[in-house]
ZAMARGU-4260 file (C-alpha; in steps of 0.2 Angstrom, whole numbers, plus 5000, padded with zeros to 4 digits):
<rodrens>
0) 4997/4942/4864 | 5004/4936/4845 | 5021/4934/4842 | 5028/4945/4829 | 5029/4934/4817
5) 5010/4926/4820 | 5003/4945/4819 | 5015/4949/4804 | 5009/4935/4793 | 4991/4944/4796
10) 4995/4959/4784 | 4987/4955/4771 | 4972/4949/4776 | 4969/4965/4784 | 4967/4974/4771
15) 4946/4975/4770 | 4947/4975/4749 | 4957/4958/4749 | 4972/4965/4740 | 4991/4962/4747
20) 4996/4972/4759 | 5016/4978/4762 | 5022/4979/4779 | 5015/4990/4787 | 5020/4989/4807
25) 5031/5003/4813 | 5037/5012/4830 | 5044/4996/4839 | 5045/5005/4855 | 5040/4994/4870
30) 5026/5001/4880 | 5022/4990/4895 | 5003/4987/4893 | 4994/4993/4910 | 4982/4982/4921
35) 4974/4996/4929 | 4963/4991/4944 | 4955/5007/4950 | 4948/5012/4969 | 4960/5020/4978
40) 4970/5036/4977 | 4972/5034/4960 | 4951/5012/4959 | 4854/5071/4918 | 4843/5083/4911
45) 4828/5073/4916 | 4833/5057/4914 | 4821/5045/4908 | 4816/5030/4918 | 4820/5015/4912
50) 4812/5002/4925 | 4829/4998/4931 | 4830/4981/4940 | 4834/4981/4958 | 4842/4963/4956
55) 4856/4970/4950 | 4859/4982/4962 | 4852/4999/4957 | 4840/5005/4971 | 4826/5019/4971
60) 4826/5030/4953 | 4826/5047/4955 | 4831/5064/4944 | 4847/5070/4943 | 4856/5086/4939
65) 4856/5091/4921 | 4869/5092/4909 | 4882/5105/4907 | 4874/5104/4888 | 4856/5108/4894
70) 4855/5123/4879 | 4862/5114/4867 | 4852/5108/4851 | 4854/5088/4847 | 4867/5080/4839
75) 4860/5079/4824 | 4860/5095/4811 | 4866/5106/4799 | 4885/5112/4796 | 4895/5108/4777
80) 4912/5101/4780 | 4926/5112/4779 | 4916/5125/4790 | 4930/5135/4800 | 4931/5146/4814
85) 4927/5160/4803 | 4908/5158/4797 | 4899/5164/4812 | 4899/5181/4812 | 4907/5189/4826
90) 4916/5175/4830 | 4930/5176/4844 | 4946/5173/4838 | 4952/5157/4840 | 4959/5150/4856
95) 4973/5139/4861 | 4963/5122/4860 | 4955/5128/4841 | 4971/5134/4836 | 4975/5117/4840
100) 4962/5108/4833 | 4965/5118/4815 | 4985/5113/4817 | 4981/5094/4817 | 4968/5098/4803
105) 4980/5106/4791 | 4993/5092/4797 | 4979/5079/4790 | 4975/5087/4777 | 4993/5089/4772
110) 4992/5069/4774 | 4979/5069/4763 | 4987/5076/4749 | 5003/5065/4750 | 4991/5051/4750
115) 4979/5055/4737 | 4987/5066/4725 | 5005/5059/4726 | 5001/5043/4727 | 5009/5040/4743
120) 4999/5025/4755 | 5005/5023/4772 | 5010/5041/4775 | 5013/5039/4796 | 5022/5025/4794
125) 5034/5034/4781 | 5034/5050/4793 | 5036/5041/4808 | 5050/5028/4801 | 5065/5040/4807
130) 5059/5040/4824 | 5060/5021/4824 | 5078/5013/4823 | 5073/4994/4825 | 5064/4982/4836
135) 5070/4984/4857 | 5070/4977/4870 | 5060/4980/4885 | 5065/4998/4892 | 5076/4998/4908
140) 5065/4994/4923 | 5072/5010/4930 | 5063/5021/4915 | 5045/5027/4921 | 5038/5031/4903
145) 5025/5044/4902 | 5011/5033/4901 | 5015/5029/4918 | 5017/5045/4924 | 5000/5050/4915
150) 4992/5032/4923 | 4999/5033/4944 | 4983/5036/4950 | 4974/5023/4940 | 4988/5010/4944
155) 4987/5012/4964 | 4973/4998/4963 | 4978/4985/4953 | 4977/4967/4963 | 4993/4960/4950
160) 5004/4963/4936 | 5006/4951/4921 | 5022/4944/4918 | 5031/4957/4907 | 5026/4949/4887
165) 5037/4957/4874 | 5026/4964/4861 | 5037/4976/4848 | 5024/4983/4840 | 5010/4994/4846
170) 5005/5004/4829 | 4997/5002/4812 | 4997/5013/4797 | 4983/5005/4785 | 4979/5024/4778
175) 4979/5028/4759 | 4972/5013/4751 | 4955/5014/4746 | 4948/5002/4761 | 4928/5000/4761
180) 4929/4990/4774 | 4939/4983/4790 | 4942/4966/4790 | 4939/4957/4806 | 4955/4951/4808
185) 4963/4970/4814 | 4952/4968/4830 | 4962/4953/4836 | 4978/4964/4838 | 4971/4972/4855
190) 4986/4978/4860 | 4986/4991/4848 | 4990/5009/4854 | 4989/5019/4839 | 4978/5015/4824
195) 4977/5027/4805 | 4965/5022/4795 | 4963/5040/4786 | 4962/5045/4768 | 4950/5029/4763
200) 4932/5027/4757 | 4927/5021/4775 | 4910/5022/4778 | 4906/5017/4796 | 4918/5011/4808
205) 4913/4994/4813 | 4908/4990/4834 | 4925/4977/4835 | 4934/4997/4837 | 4928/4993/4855
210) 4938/4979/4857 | 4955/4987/4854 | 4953/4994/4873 | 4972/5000/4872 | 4970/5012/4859
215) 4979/5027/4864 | 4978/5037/4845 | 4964/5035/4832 | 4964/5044/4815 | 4950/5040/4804
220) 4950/5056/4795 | 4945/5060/4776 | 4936/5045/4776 | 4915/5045/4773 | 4909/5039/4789
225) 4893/5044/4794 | 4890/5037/4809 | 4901/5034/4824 | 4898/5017/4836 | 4893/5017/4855
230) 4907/5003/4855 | 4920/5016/4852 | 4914/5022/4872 | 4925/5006/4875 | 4941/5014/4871
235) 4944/5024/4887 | 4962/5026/4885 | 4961/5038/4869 | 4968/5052/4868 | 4966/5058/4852
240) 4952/5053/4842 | 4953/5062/4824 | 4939/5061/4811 | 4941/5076/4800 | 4933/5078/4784
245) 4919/5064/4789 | 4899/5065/4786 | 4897/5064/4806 | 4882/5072/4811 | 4878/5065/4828
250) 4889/5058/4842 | 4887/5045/4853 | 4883/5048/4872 | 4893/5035/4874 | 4909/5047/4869
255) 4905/5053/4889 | 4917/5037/4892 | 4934/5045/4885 | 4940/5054/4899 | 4957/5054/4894
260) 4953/5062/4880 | 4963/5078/4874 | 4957/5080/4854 | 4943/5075/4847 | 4945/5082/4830
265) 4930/5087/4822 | 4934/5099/4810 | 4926/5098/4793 | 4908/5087/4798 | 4893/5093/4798
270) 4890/5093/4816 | 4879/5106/4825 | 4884/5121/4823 | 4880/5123/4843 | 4890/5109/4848
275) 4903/5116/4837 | 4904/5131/4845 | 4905/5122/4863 | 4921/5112/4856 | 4929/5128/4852
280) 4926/5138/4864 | 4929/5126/4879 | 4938/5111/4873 | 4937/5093/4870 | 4935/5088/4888
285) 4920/5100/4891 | 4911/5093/4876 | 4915/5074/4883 | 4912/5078/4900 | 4896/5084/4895
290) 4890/5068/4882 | 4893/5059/4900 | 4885/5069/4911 | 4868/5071/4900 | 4868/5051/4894
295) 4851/5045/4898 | 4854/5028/4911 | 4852/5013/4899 | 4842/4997/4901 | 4846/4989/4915
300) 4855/4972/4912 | 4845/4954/4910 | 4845/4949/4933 | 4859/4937/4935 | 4855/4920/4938
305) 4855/4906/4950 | 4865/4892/4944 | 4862/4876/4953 | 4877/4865/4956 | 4868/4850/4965
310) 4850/4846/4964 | 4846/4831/4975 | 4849/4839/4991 | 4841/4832/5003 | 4828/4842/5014
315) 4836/4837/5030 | 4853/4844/5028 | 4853/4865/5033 | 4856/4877/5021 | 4868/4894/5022
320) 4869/4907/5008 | 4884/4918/5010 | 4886/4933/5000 | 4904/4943/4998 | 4905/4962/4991
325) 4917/4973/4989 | 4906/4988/4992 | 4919/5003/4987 | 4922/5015/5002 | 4915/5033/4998
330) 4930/5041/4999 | 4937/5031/4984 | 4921/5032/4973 | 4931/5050/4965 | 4928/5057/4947
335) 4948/5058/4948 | 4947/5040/4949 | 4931/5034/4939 | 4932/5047/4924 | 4922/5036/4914
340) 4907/5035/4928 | 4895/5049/4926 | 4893/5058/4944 | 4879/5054/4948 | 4881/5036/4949
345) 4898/5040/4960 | 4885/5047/4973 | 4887/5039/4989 | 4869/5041/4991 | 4863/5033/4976
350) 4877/5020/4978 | 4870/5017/4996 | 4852/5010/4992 | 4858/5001/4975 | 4870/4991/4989
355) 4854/4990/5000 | 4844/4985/4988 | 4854/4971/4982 | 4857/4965/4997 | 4838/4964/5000
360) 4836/4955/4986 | 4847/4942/4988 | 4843/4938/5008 | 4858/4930/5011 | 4862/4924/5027
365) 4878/4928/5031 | 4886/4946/5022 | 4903/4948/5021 | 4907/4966/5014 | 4924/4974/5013
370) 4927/4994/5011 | 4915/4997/5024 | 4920/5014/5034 | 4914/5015/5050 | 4901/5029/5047
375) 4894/5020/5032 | 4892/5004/5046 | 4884/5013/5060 | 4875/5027/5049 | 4870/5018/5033
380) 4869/5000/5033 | 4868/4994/5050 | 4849/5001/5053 | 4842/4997/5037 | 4849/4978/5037
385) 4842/4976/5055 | 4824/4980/5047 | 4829/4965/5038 | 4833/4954/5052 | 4854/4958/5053
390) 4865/4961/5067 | 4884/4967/5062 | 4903/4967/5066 | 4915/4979/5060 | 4931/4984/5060
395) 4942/4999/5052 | 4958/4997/5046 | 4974/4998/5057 | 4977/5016/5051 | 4961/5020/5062
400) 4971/5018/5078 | 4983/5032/5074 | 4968/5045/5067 | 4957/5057/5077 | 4941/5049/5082
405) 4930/5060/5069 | 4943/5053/5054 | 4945/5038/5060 | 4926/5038/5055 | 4930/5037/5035
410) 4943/5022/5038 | 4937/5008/5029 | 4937/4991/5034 | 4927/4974/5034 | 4909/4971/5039
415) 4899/4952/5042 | 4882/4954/5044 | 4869/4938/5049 | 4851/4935/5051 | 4850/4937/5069
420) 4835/4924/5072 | 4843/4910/5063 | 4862/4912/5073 | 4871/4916/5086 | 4888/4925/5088
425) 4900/4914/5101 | 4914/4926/5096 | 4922/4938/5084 | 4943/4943/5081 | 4953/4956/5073
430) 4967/4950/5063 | 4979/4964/5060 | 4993/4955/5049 | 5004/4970/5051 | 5003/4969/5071
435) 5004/4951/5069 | 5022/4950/5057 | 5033/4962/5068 | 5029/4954/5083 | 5032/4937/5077
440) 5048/4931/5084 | 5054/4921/5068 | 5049/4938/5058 | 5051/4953/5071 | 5069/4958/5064
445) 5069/4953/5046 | 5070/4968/5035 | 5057/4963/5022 | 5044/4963/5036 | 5047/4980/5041
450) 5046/4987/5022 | 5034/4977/5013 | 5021/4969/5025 | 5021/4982/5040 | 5015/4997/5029
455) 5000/4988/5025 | 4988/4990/5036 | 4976/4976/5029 | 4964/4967/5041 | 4953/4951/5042
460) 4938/4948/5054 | 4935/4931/5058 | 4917/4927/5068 | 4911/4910/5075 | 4892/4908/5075
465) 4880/4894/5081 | 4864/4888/5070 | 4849/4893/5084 | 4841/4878/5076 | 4853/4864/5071
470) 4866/4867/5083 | 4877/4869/5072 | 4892/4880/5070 | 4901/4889/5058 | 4918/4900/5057
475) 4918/4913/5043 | 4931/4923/5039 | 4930/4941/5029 | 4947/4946/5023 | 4953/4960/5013
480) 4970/4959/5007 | 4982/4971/5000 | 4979/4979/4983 | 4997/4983/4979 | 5003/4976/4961
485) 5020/4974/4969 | 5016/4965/4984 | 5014/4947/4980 | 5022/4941/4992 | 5015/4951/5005
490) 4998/4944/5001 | 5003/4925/5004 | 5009/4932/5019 | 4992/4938/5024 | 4985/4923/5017
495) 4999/4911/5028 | 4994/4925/5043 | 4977/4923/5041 | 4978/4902/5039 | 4988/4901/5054
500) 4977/4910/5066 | 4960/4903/5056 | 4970/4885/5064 | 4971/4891/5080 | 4955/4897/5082
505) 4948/4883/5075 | 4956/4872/5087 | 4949/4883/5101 | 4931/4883/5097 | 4931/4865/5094
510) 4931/4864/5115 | 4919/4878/5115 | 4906/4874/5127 | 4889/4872/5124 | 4876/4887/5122
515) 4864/4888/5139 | 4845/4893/5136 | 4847/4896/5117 | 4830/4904/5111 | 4821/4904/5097
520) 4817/4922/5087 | 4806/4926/5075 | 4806/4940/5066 | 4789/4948/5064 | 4782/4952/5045
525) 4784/4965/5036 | 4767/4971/5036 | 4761/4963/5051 | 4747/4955/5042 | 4755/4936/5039
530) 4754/4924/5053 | 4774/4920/5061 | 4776/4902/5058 | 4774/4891/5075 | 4792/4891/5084
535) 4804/4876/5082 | 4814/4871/5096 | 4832/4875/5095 | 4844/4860/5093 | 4859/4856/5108
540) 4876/4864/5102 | 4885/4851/5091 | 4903/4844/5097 | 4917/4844/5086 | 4932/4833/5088
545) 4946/4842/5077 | 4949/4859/5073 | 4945/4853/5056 | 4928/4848/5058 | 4921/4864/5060
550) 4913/4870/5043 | 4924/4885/5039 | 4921/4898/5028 | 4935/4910/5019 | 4925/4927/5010
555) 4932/4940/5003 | 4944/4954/4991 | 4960/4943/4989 | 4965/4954/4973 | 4975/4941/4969
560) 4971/4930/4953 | 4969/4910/4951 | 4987/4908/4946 | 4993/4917/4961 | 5002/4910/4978
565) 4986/4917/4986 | 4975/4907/4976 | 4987/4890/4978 | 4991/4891/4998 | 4970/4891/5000
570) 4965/4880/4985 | 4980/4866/4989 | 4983/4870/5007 | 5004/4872/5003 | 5013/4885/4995
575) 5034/4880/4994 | 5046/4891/4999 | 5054/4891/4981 | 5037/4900/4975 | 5043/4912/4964
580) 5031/4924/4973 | 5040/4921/4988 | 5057/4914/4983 | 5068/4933/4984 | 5061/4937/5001
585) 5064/4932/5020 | 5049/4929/5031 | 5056/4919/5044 | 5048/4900/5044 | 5035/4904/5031
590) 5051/4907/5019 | 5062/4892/5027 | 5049/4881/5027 | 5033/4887/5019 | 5016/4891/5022
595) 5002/4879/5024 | 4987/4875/5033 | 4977/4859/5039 | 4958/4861/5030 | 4951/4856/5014
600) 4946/4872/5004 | 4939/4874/4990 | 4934/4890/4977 | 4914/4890/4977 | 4915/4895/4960
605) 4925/4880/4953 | 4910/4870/4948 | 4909/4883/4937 | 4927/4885/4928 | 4928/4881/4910
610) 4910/4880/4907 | 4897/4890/4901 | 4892/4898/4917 | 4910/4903/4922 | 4913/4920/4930
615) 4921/4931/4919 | 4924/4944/4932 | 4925/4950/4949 | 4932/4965/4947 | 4928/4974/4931
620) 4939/4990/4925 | 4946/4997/4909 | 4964/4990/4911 | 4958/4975/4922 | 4941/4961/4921
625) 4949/4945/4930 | 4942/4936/4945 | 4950/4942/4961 | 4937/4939/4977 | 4930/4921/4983
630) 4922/4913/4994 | 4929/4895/5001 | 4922/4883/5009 | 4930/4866/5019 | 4924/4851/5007
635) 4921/4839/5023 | 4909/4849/5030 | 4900/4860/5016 | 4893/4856/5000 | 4890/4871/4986
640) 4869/4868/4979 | 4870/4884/4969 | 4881/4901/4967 | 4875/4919/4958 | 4879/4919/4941
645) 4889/4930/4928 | 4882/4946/4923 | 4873/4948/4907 | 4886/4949/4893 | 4876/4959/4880
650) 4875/4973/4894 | 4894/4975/4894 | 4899/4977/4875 | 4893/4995/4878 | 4899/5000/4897
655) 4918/4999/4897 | 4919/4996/4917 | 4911/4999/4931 | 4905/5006/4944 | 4890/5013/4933
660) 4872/5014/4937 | 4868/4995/4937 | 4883/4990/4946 | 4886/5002/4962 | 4905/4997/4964
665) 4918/4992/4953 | 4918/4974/4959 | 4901/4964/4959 | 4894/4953/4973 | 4896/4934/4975
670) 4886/4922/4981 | 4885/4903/4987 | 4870/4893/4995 | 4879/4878/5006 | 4873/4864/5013
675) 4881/4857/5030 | 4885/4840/5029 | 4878/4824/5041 | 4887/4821/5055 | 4885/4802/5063
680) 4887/4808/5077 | 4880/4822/5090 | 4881/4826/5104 | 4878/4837/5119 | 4893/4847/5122
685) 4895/4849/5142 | 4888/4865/5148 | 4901/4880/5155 | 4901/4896/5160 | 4908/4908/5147
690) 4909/4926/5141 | 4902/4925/5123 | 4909/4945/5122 | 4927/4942/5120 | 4935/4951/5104
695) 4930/4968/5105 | 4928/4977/5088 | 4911/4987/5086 | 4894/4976/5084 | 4876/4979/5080
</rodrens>
């Protein structure tokens, strides 16, 4: 954000001839801006085949249902500007959303007028400068304004909110002046909600549009343009887009993104007289639904790369690739939610085998996934991935418990897959942090408890495994915190939850006794043609001393962002009671005394930060691209050699969010190659009898 005075000392280099420009800004109402993160409850006529790449996660191709426009002529011919409702012959009369559509015309054209032929620039400021008293404040946190309303269901997924920023103008009015040209300085105010740039000698509208994502209100009418930008796709919170009296003959596919789009006025341009006719009859959202729904797929992105962190690793040392996805759960993957998303590419069978796919392609050996039903573990994953040498856990969420069996099916949870021939599984745990806070005797009669963490019914799995060849062993932890914008608090307390039992644990397993008559497996080819490699002999179990020895890993959705307590509590080890995300609250001894836990964790991804190879993203949505899922590791015991890197940028400036056909969810996959660190000692752990089954949960 700019301060006002910073983005008012811009006006006049805004102005794309170079000459001074008055001040233009107007309607200082306060909108808070929304950080949508979409996913729950709220985040082709023929298509051609573009040789999409399956290492970024698109699966088999295939043909798709055509278009809603599969009669209608291209973009691309004949009508004069000015043609009206009247010049087909027999034409209906108009209907509500025409009648509209001439309203706002006239209304423009009226502008027009006061602009050209009186001499008058800046015509909606001037109308709109009665409406608009002075700058305010923010409005009272009790006023839900109609943005809100119209945005609930795209807010129910949002992992945090920014700190309120003042900002006391959303609108410009740079209509009436002759502009050739936009300079590139407009594109820098992005939070712009309402942009007129009508009544000049535009001529195209450069691809920066795009980057003003919070436009709500676009009027470049009575200009010249010819030709609208695919960029303009990117502006997925219009609502009105209005370019009467242009030379548009064509429009974008690209359009197909502006679900929330009511008016596209497109009176007076010589579009298709077909397409025309589709806009009058049935609407705006007909027409966009349509350019989305016939969009051929693009190119698929450039594969995202390995980036090595450490190269002199030695050959002894054992490496582990983990990989983390949050999948999205079929029953969220909605066109109510993802408008943007053509249907197709919502499909849960499409979606499916692009996630197979990937996780073919990257052959990690431990997969922590989260949004995982149960019908999608036992039905869609867990037989092809055992093809490909994994075995899986799985649980539901909490809410399963209380459902039929047959819905309980649909409840999504977390899943750890692992190669089966290169580990063992000594044990697996549920942590239910709802369960886990009311019953906690520090925490059992506090009222925060009851009304902020218990109706979450988040979960984490946590599963101890044994390297069949090293003897070495590893506790991995899959944790899928609460989404809820509001909740901060209640995700340290998951995290504190989580730390706390990871500890005991820990501290369990390091007496664990050794495995008896551990066997080698090799997993046959593919194709049966190669010959399996001669079998090694498995090493003894390896002792550890200290709960802390044991190399741990922390994977998963933590929807919570790097400046969070979440991020602080794993990264630092301590989060203070005086945290601001904790400070109003009472959770017993985590808010007397704080939270903390006894390893030495750090982000995979921090070799990364502030360099080149950073990830931008883990989660990428119209109202939200930050980084919300990780994978840590204990520094003592693990090193990082390499993680997946970013996805290609150029592939972005055109598709405003995901999921889409490259990317089958909207968060991407992470993933880390570790090496286990040399011990100076090992030893053979004394050998007892014990029940390896312990935990419950479903398993494959």
């Amino acid at each position: 954000m700019y301060s006002q005075n910073h983005q008012q000392s811009h006006n006049a280099r805004l102005n794309g001839a170079g000459r001074a420009m008055p001040n233009l800004l107007y309607s200082f109402q306060q909108h808070a801006q929304h950080h949508q993160h979409p996913s729950q409850n709220q985040h082709h006529q023929g298509l051609p085949d573009h040789g999409i790449s399956s290492t970024n996660g698109l699966g088999p191709r295939g043909n798709f249902p055509s278009g809603v426009l599969s009669n209608s002529t291209p973009f691309n011919t004949s009508l004069q500007n000015g043609h009206n409702a009247t010049s087909r012959a027999g034409q209906p009369p108009p209907n509500e959303m025409w009648s509209e559509q001439l309203r706002l015309h006239q209304d423009a054209e009226q502008a027009h007028r006061a602009m050209t032929d009186q001499q008058q620039p800046h015509y909606y400021a001037r109308l709109k400068a009665s409406e608009n008293k002075g700058i305010g404040g923010p409005p009272p946190a009790s006023v839900k304004t109609q943005a809100d309303n119209e945005n609930t269901l795209a807010d129910r997924r949002r992992p945090y909110d920014e700190e309120m920023k003042r900002q006391d103008w959303h609108n410009m009015d740079m209509s009436g002046q002759g502009l050739r040209n936009l300079a590139s300085e407009l594109f820098r105010y992005q939070f712009l909600n309402e942009l007129y740039i009508a009544s000049n000698k535009l001529t195209r509208l450069p691809k920066q549009i795009g980057e003003l994502r919070q436009l709500r209100h676009l009027d470049a009418s009575f200009n010249q343009i010819s030709e609208l930008p695919p960029e303009l796709g990117m502006c997925t919170y219009l609502k009105q887009l209005l370019l009467f009296n242009n030379d548009i003959r064509q429009l974008p596919y690209e359009l197909g993104s502006l679900h929330l789009l009511e008016m596209l006025g497109i009176e007076g341009n010589p579009l298709d007289d077909d397409i025309k006719h589709e806009i009058m009859q049935k609407g705006t959202k007909n027409l966009i639904n349509a350019l989305k729904e016939t969009a051929p797929i693009p190119p698929p992105p450039a594969p995202r790369q390995e980036i090595v962190v450490q190269e002199d690793v030695s050959p002894n040392l054992e490496r582990i690739k983990v990989f983390s996805w949050n999948i999205l759960c079929d029953k969220y993957a909605t066109s109510q939610t993802y408008g943007y998303t053509p249907t197709a590419a919502l499909n849960w069978a499409y979606r499916r085998d692009c996630i197979l796919e990937e996780l073919r392609e990257r052959d990690a050996d431990f997969l922590a996934l989260q949004e995982v039903s149960t019908d999608a573990f036992k039905e869609d994953l867990s037989p092809p991935l055992a093809h490909m040498d994994y075995k899986g856990v799985h649980w539901p969420k909490s809410r399963a418990k209380t459902m039929s069996e047959r819905d309980a099916q649909s409840v999504d949870g977390c899943a750890v897959f692992y190669k089966q021939s290169k580990f063992i599984l000594l044990d697996k745990q549920l942590i239910e942090f709802a369960a886990i806070a009311i019953n906690r005797p520090d925490m059992k009669n506090q009222h925060d408890v009851f009304n902020r963490v218990m109706p979450k019914d988040n979960i984490a799995v946590i599963c101890f495994f044994e390297s069949r060849l090293t003897g070495a062993r590893i506790i991995l932890v899959n944790a899928h915190l609460t989404w809820d914008v509001a909740l901060a608090d209640v995700k340290v307390i998951q995290t504190g939850i989580l730390m706390e039992h990871v500890t005991k644990l820990a501290e369990k397993y390091s007496r664990w006794p050794a495995v008896k008559d551990k066997k080698m497996i090799t997993v046959p080819p593919a194709d049966g043609s190669a010959t399996p490699p001669p079998q090694a002999e498995p090493g003894p179990s390896q002792e550890y001393r200290t709960n802390t020895e044991i190399p741990l890993l922390v994977c998963g959705d933590f929807n919570s962002t790097e400046d969070s307590s979440v991020y602080d509590l794993l990264t630092k080890g301590r989060v203070s009671p005086d945290h601001p995300e904790l400070s109003n609250y009472q959770y017993g001894s985590f808010t007397r005394d704080g939270i903390e836990h006894p390893f030495s964790l750090r982000d995979a991804y921090a070799h990364t930060k502030r360099t080149a190879d950073e990830l931008p993203f883990t989660n990428y949505t119209p109202g939200f691209t930050d980084t919300i899922d990780y994978i840590w590791y204990s520094t003592n015991s693990l090193e990082v050699v390499s993680v997946l890197g970013p996805p290609d940028a150029g592939y972005l400036t055109r598709i405003p969010a995901f999921p889409y056909w490259h990317f089958p969810a909207d968060h991407i996959q992470i993933m880390s190659e570790f090496v286990i660190k040399g011990r100076k000692e090992k030893k053979l752990l004394p050998e007892r009898e014990v029940d390896f089954g312990s935990g419950g949960g479903s398993s494959r």
